[in-house]
N, C-alpha and C positions, 0 to 999 in steps of 0.2 A: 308555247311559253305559258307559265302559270304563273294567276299575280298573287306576288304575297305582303300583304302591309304588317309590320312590326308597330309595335308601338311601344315606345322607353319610358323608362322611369317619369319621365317630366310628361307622359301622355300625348309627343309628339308622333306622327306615322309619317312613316316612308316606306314608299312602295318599289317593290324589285320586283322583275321580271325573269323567272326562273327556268330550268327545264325538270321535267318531272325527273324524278329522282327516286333511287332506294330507300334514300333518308334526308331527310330536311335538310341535315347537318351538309350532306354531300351534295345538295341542290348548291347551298351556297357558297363552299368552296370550289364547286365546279364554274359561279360567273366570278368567282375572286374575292369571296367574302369570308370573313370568320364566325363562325356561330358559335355563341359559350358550351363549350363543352370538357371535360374530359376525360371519362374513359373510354368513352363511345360505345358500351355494351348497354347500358340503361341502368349501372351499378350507382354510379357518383350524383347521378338528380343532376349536373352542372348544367343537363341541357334541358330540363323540365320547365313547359310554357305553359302558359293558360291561350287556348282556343278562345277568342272570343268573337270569331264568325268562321263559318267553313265549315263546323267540325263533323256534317256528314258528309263531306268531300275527302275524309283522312279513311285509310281502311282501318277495322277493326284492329283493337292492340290484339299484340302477339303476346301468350304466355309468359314472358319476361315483363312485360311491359302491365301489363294485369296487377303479375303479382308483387312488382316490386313498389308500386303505386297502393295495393292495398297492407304493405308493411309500413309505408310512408303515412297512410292513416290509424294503423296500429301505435305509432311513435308517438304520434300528434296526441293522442288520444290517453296514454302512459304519461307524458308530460302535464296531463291536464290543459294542455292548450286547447281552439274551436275544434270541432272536427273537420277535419279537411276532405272538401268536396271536391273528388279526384274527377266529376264527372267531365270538365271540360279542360283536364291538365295530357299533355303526352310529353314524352319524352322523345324530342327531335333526333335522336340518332337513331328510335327502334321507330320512325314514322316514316311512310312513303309519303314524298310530295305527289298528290294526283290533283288538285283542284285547287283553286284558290280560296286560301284562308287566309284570315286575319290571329296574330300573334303577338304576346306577352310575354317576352323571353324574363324567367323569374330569378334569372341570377345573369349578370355582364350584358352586355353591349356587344352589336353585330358589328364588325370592325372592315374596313376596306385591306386585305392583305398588303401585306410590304414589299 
């Protein structure tokens, strides 16, 4: 089992107890959970976190994940908005759970399924 603590908008954590998985995403629908997502390719950002411990327990991003993170700072950056500092963000569907990290789901709430 790998512990993973979430922590939501109000800055509360709760910690779940997972099995390592292909993808974050499917870690926590495999104990009965929902993680914000939806395309599950790394296309929509629905499932994009901030790492804010663990994050050299996650493997290297894969080419998808690379580069669709440095178009997401190309946007930021066209907008004139901060520049966005992709160093500590992954997108939980192209991430393997292997160790325990600490997480920032940056869009919804991880929900108990129905």
């Amino acid at each position: 089992m790998i512990r993973v603590i979430l922590i939501d908008a109000q800055n509360n954590r709760t910690t779940y107890e997972l099995n390592q998985s292909p993808s974050i995403i499917n870690a926590f629908e495999d104990a009965g959970y929902t993680y914000p997502h939806g395309c599950r390719v790394g296309v929509c950002g629905s499932c994009l976190s901030e790492v804010t411990e663990g994050i050299e327990n996650l493997p290297p991003r894969d080419f998808i994940e690379q580069r669709r993170l440095e178009e997401l700072q190309a946007e930021e950056r066209r907008q004139g908005s901060r520049d966005l500092d992709a160093t500590h963000l992954r997108f939980c569907c192209r991430t393997a759970l292997t160790g325990p990290v600490t997480l920032r789901p940056l869009s919804g709430t991880v929900r108990k399924k129905k």
